[in-house]
C-alpha positions in Angstrom: 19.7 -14.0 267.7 19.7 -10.6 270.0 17.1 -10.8 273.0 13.9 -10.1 271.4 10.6 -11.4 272.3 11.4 -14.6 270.3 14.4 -14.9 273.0 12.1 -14.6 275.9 9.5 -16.9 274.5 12.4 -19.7 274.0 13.2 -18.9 277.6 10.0 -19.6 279.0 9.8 -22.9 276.8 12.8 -23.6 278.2 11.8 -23.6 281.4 8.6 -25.2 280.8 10.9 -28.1 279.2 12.9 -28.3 282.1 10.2 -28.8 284.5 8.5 -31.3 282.6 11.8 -33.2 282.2 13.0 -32.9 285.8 9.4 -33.8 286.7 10.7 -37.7 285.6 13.2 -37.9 288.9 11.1 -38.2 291.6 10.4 -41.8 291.4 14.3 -42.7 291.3 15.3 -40.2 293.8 12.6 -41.4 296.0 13.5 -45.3 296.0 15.2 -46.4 299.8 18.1 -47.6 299.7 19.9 -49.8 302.3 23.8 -49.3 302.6 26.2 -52.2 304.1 28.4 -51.7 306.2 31.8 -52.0 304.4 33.9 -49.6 306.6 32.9 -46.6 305.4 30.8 -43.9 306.4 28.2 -41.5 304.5 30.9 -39.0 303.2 33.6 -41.4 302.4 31.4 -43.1 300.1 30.1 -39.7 298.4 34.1 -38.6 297.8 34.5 -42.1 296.4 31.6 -41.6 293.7 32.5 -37.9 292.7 36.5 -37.8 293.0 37.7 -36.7 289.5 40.2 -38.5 287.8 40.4 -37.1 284.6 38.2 -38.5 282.3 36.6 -36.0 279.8 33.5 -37.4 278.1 32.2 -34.2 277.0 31.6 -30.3 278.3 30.4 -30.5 281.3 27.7 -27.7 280.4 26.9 -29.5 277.3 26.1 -32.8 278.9 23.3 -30.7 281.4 21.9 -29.3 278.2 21.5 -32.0 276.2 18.4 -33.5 275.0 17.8 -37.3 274.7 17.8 -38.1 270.8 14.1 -38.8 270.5 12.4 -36.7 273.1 12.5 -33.2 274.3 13.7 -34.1 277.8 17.1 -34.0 279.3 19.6 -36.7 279.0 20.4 -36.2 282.3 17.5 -37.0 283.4 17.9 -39.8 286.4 15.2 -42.0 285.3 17.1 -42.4 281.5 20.3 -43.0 282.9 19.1 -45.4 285.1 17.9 -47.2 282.0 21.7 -48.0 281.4 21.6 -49.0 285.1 23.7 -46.0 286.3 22.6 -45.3 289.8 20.8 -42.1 291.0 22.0 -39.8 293.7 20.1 -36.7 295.6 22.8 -33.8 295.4 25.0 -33.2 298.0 28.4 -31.2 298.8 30.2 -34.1 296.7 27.4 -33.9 294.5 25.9 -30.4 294.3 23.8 -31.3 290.6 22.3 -34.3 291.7 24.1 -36.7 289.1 24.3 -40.6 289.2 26.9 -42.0 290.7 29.9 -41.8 288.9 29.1 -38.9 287.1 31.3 -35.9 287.7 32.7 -32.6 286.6 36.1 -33.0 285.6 38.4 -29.8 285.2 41.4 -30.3 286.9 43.9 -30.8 283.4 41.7 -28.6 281.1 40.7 -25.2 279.9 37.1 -25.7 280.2 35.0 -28.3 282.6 34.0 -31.7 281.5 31.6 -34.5 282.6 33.5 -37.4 282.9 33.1 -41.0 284.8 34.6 -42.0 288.1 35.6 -45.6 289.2 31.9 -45.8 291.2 30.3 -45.9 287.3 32.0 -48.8 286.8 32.6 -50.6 290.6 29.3 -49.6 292.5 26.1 -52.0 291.8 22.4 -52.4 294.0 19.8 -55.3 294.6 16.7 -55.3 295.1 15.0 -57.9 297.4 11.5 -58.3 298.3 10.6 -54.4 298.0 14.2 -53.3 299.5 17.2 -51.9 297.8 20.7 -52.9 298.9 23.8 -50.5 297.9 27.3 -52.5 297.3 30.0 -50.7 297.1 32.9 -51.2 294.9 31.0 -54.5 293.3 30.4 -55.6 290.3 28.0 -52.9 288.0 25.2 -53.7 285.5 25.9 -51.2 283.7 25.0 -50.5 279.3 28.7 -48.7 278.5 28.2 -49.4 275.1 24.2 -49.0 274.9 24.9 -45.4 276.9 27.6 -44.3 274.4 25.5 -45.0 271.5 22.6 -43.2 273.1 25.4 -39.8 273.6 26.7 -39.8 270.0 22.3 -40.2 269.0 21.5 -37.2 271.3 24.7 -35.1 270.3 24.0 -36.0 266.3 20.5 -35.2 266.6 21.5 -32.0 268.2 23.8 -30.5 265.6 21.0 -32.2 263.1 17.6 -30.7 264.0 17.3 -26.7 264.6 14.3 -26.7 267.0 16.9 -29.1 269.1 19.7 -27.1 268.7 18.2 -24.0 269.5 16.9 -25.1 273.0 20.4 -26.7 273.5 21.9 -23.2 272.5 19.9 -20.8 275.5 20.9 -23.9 278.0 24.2 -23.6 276.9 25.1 -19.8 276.3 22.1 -18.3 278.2 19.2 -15.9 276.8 21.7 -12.9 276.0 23.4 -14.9 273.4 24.0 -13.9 270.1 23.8 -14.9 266.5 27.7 -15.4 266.5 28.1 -17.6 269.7 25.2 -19.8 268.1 27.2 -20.4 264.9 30.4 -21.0 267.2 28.5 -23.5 269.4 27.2 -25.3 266.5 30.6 -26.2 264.6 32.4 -26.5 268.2 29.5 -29.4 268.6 30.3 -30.7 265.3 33.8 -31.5 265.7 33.2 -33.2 269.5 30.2 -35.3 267.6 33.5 -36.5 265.0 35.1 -37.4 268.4 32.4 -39.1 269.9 31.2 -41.1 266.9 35.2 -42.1 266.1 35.4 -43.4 269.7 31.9 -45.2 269.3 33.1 -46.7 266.1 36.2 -48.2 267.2 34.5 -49.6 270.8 31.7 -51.3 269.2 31.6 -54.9 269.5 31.4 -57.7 267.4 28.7 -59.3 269.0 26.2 -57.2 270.9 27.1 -56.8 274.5 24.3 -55.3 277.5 23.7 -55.0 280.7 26.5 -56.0 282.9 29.4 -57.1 280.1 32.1 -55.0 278.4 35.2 -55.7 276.4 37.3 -52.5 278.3 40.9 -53.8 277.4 40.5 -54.1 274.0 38.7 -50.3 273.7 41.4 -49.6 276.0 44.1 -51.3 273.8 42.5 -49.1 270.6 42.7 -46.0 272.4 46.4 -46.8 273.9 47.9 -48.4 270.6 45.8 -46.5 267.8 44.6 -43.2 268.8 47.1 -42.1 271.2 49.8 -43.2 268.8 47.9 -41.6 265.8 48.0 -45.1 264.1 44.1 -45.8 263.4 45.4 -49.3 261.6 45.8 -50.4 265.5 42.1 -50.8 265.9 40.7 -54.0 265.9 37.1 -54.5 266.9 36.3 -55.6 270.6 35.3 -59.7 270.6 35.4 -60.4 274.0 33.4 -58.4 276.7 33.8 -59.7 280.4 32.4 -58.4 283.9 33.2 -55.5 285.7 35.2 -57.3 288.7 34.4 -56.3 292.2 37.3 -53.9 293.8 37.4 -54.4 297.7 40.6 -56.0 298.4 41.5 -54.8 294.6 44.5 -52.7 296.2 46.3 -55.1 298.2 46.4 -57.9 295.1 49.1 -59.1 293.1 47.5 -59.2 290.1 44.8 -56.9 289.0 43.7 -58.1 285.8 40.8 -61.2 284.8 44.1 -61.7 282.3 46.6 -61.3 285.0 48.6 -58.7 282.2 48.9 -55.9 284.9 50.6 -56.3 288.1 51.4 -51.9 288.9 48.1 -50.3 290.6 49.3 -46.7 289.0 49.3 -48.5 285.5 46.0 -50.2 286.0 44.4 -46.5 287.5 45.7 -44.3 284.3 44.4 -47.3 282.0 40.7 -47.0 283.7 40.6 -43.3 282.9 41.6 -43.7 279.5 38.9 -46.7 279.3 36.3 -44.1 280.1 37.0 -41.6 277.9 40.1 -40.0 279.0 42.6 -38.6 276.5 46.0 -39.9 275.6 48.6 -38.6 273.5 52.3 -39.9 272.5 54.5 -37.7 270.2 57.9 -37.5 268.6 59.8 -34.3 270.0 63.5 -32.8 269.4 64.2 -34.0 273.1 62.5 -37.3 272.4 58.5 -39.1 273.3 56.6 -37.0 274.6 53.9 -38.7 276.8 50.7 -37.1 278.3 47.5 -38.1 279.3 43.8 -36.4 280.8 44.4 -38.4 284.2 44.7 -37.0 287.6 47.3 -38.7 289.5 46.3 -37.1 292.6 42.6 -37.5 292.2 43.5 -41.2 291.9 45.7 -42.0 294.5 42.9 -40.4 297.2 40.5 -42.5 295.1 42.2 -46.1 295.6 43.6 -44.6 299.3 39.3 -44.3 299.8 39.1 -48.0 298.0 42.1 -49.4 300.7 39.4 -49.1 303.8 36.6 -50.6 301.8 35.8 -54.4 303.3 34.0 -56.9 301.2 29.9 -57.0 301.7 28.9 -59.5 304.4 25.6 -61.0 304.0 23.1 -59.0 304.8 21.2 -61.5 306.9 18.2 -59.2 308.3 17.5 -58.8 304.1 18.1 -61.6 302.6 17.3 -63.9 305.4 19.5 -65.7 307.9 22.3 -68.2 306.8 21.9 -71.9 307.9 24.4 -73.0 310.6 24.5 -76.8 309.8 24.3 -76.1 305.8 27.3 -73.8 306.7 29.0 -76.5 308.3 28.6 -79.0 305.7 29.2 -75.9 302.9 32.8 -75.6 304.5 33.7 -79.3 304.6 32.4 -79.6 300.5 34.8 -76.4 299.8 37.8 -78.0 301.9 37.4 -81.7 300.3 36.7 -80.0 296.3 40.0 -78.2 296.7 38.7 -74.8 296.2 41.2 -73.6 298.4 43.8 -74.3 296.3 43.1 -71.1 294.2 40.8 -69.2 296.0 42.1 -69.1 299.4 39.9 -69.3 301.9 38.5 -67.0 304.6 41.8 -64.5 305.9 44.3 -64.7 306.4 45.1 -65.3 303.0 48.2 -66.2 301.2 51.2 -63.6 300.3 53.7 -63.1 298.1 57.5 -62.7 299.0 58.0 -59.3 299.5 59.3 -57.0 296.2 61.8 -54.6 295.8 60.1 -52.4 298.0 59.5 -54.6 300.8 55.9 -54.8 300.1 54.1 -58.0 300.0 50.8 -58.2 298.4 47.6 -60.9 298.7 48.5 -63.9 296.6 46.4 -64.7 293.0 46.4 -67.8 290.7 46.7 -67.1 287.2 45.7 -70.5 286.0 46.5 -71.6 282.6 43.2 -71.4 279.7 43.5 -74.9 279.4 43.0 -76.1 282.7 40.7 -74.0 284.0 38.6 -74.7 280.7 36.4 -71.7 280.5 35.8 -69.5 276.8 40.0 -68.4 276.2 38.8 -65.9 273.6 39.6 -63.1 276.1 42.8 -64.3 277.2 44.2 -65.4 273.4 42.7 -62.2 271.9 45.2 -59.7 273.9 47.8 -61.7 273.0 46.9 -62.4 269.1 46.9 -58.8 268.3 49.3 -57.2 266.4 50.2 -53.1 266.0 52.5 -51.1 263.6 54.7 -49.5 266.6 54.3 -45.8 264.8 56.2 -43.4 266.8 57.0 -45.7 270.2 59.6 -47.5 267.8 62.6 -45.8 269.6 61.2 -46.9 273.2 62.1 -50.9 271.7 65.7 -50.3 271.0 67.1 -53.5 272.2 64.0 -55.8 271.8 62.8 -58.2 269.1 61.3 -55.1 268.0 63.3 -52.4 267.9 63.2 -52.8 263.5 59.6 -54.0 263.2 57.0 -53.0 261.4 54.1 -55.0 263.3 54.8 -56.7 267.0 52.4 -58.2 269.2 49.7 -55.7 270.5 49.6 -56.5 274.0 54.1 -55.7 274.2 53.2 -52.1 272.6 49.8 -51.6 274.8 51.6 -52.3 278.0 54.8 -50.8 277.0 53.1 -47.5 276.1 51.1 -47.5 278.9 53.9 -47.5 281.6 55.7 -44.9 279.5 52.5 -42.7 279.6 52.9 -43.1 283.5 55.9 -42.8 284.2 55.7 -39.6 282.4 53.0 -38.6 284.3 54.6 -39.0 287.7 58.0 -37.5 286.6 55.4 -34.3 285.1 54.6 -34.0 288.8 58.1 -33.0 289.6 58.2 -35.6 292.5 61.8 -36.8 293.6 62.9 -40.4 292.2 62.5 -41.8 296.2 59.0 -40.4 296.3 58.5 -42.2 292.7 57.9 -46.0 294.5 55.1 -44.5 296.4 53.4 -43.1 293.1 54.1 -46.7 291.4 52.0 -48.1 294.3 55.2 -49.8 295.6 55.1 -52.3 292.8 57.1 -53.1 290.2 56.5 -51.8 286.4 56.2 -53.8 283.2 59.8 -55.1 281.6 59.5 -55.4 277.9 60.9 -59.0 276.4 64.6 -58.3 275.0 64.5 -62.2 273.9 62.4 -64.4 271.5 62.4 -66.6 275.2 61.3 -63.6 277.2 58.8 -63.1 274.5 57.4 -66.7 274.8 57.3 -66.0 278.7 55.5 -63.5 278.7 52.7 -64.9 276.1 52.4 -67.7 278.4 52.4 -65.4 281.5 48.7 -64.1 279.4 47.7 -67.0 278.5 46.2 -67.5 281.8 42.4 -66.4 284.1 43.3 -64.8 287.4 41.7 -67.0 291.0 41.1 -64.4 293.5 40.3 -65.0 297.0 36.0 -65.3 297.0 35.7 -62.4 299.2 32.1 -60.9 298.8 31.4 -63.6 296.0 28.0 -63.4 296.6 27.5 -60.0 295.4 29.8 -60.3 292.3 27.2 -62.1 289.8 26.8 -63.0 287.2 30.2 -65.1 287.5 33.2 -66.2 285.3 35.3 -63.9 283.6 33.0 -63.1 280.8 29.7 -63.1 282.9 28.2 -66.4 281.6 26.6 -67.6 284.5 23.9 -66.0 286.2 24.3 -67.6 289.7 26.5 -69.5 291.8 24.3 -72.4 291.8 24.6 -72.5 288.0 28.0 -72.3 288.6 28.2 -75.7 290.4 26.4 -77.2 288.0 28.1 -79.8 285.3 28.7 -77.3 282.4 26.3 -78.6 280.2 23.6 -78.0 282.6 23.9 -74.6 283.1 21.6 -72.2 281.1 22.4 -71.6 277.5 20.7 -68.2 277.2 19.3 -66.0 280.0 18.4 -62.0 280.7 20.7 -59.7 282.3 19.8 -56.3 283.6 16.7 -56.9 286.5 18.4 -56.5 289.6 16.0 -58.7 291.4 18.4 -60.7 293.5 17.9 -64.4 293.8 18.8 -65.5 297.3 18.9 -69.0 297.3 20.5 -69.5 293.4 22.9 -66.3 294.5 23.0 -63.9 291.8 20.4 -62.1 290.0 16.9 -63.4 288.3 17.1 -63.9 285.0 13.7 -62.9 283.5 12.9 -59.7 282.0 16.4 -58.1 282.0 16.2 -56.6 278.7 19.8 -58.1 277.1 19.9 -61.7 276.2 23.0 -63.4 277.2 23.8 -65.7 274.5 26.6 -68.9 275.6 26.8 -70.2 271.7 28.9 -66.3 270.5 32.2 -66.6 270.8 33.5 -65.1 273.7 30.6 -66.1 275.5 30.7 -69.7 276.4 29.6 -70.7 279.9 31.5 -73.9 280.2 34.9 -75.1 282.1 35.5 -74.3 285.6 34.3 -77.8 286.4 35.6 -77.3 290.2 32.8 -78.4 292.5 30.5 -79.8 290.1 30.7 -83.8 290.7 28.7 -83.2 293.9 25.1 -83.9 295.0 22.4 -81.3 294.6 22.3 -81.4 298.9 26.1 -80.5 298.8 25.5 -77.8 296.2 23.4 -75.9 298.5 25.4 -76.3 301.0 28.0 -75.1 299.4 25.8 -72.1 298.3 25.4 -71.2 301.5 29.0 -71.3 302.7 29.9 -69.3 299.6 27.1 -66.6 300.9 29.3 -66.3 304.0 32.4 -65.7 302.6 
């Protein structure tokens, strides 16, 4: 394929292609959007959404090339994306393509540049009100993970699959000089990341069918910790309970950082997200012992969750969603002091703190409160802790345990042992000094693996538990409980067999007085009967009359 006048002509049909594709991102770029005042300005909030941290999805020059599977138009395209309810951005210094938010070039641990996801893919989420858009940052996404992976292995498979495709993909990638060779070369360098893709798709699809706003991360992330970076593909087990992406203001400064409450070190929990989105991990066996590595950038994360310390929960945004009412306010507080809700949530800050650790720090104070009290679906809690993995080459690190002769041993003692190993590594890789070592940790205190059979039991039962945070910007955290079963915090209130069985996730209309999002016309059915999905438990607050209930709403809304 020398340049010829077939070159030229798939040049200007490129371009033509391009136009019409790019033509699409007008009416996204073009929507207002309304930002809260959460302590951080304009460019704070840009370096948020495009600081790297090391997740590698696929080349970056691939991912601008590509063509949705059944059309000739982009996958980049804004308005597609959006359809996974990624959020657009116009292109700025942070952002000089003009991707989504979250979407970033990644090429600070490799050869060659990759697109990868930041934590704003994930932690970023918008309203929409009465013809207004409102930005919060760091809350609680809507976003497809699983429906957006599927549609990148489709677009990449249909690529290597169809020649027409592959060719336009080709001049985007190599340019018009490109020869016959570099073609060939492209195509079986596409192949093998389409193996990679499909694998990782494989082993993260659910059970049940999860959309818009749901997402079983720790289990993908235990697969890709205790099967793919220990090259033990018997580890997988497929993903049965998805949850909601928490909100992450505050996220920082807590004790516990987990719906599960299995992971206490911020460093840990960082390292673990980039893996979740599609960083790389890798333990081996060497003559001088394990050798851990891992695609995440330690620096690019610490500026990251430095950026996060300064955000403040959302307030209310009275002038958009209409005034709150003193007197139900009033009442709303009285309802929340009589039911107790205090006694896990906190209240208003102050809040509560924990002694301070080893390293003098103290941090804010959660409740993990036991499955069986709180009474919600404990699928999600009994499923890290049911698992079991063949320890492969890690065996050596659980000399001295229960484990240090085992063939299988619970998932979750492997997943979190591994994981501290793999940071550890990666702060000692960094050449720091062992006192500068606390401040990478995050000041807390790492995992200790059970030596007993009684340690062991503790630490099941230390799992076995849903995490109470303070209700800081609640209002913008729908749809609520761990595994996003309830659409509003009205439903919430409600006696557990009131609350709706089924409803749609993925419009973000808001709905101001319920608090949470409408529940027509989202495009994924939320289903209470599948297991993992039940709405019920959490009975807190529900023996109360319909007049305290929106009172209680409303004091909620101010929290």
């Amino acid at each position: 394929m020398t340049k010829s006048k077939h070159s030229l002509t798939a040049t200007r049909l490129l371009a033509a292609l391009t136009v019409l594709c790019f033509a699409s991102l007008s009416p996204s770029q073009a929507q207002h959007v309304t930002y809260l005042d959460q302590g951080w300005d304009d460019d704070t909030r840009q370096e948020f959404y495009y600081t790297p941290q090391g997740s590698q999805l696929i080349r970056y020059s691939w991912f601008m090339a590509l063509e949705q599977s059944d059309c000739a138009c982009l996958f980049r395209d804004d308005d597609y994306l959006a359809s996974f309810k990624f959020l657009p951005n116009s292109p700025n210094k942070h952002n000089p393509d003009g991707l989504p938010v979250g979407f970033v070039g990644e090429d600070s641990k490799a050869k060659e540049r990759w697109m990868g996801l930041t934590c704003a893919a994930c932690h970023t989420t918008q309203f929409d009100y009465q013809g207004r858009s409102v930005r919060v940052d760091g809350g609680t996404t809507l976003a497809d993970m699983i429906g957006f992976q599927q549609a990148l292995v489709d677009a990449v498979r249909a690529t290597v699959k169809q020649d027409a495709r592959f060719c336009r993909f080709g001049w985007r990638v190599l340019g018009q000089d490109a020869t016959a060779k570099q073609f060939e070369e492209l195509r079986v360098e596409l192949k093998e990341a389409l193996a990679g893709l499909a694998d990782w798709a494989a082993h993260s699809r659910p059970a049940n069918a999860t959309g818009f706003g749901n997402w079983d991360a720790v289990n993908v992330l235990m697969n890709q910790v205790n099967a793919d970076a220990l090259s033990e593909p018997a580890n997988n087990r497929v993903p049965q309970v998805p949850v909601s992406f928490p909100s992450i203001w505050n996220s920082d400064k807590m004790d516990k950082l987990l719906w599960n409450a299995s992971v206490h070190n911020l460093t840990l929990r960082q390292i673990g997200e980039v893996i979740i989105v599609f960083g790389k991990a890798k333990v081996t066996a060497t003559d001088k012992g394990l050798s851990m590595t891992s695609s995440a950038d330690l620096p690019g994360l610490q500026a990251i969750y430095e950026t996060i310390g300064g955000l403040e929960p959302p307030r209310w945004p009275e002038d958009v969603m209409g005034a709150l009412d003193p007197k139900k306010l009033e009442l709303g507080a009285k309802i929340y002091d009589r039911e107790g809700c205090a006694a896990c949530h906190a209240n208003k800050p102050p809040y509560p703190m924990t002694k301070p650790n080893q390293f003098g720090y103290e941090f804010i104070k959660t409740y993990p409160t036991p499955i069986g009290k709180v009474g919600t679906d404990p699928n999600y809690a009994m499923y890290f802790v049911q698992r079991t993995a063949k320890p492969g080459v890690m065996l050596p690190a659980f000399k001295g345990t229960p484990f240090e002769k085992a063939e299988n041993m619970p998932g979750a003692v492997l997943f979190l042992g591994t994981l501290a190993g793999i940071t550890m590594s990666e702060i000692k890789a960094m050449g720091v000094a062992d006192d500068e070592i606390p401040y990478w940790l995050g000041y807390r205190d790492m995992p200790i693996l059970p030596k007993t059979e009684a340690e062991l039991n503790a630490l099941v039962q230390s799992l076995l538990v849903y995490k109470a945070a303070p209700l800081a910007g609640v209002w913008a955290s729908a749809p609520y409980l761990h595994n996003a079963s309830v659409p509003t915090l009205y439903d919430l209130l409600l006696p557990a067999d009131q609350r709706p069985k089924t409803f749609t996730l993925g419009n973000r209309e808001y709905d101001a007085a319920k608090v949470g999002y409408l529940t027509k016309g989202g495009g994924y059915t939320f289903d209470t009967s599948l297991k993992g999905f039940s709405n019920v438990g959490h009975n807190y607050g529900t023996k109360i009359t319909d007049e305290e209930r929106w009172a209680l709403v409303e004091y909620l809304k101010s929290m």
